[in-house]
N, C-alpha and C positions, 0 to 999 in steps of 0.2 A: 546275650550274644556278643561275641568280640566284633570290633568296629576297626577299620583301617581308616582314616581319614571322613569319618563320620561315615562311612556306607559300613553293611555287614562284612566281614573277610570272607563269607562263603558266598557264590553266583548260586542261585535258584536250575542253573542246568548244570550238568557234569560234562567235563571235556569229553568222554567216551559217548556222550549224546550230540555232543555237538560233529562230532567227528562224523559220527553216523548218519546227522543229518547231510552234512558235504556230499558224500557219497554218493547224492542222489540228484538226479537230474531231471526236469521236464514235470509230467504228469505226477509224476510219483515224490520229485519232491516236493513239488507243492502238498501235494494228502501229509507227506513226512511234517514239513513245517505246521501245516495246519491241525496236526495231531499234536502240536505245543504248543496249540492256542494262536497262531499266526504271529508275522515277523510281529506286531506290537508289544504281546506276551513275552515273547523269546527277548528283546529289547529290553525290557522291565528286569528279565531277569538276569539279563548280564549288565543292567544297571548303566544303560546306553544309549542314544538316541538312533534311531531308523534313519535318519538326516544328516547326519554330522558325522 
């Protein structure tokens, strides 16, 4: 796997998913988020901290 500054050069989500997650608001984004595992997952895979 290609490495940019030792992480992977691919994110584990795709801009067109993240996009789709935005979109959504209130009750429904949360099921959206939690359909990728919750913000911790979603974190991990854009190689990110929830905090910072």
């Amino acid at each position: 796997m290609a490495t940019i500054d030792g992480r992977p050069a691919q994110y584990g989500i795709t801009l067109k998913q993240l996009r789709e997650l935005m979109e959504h608001r209130g009750r429904e984004g949360v099921g959206k988020i939690s359909g990728h595992g919750g913000v911790q997952e979603i974190c991990k895979k854009l190689y990110t901290s929830p905090s910072d």
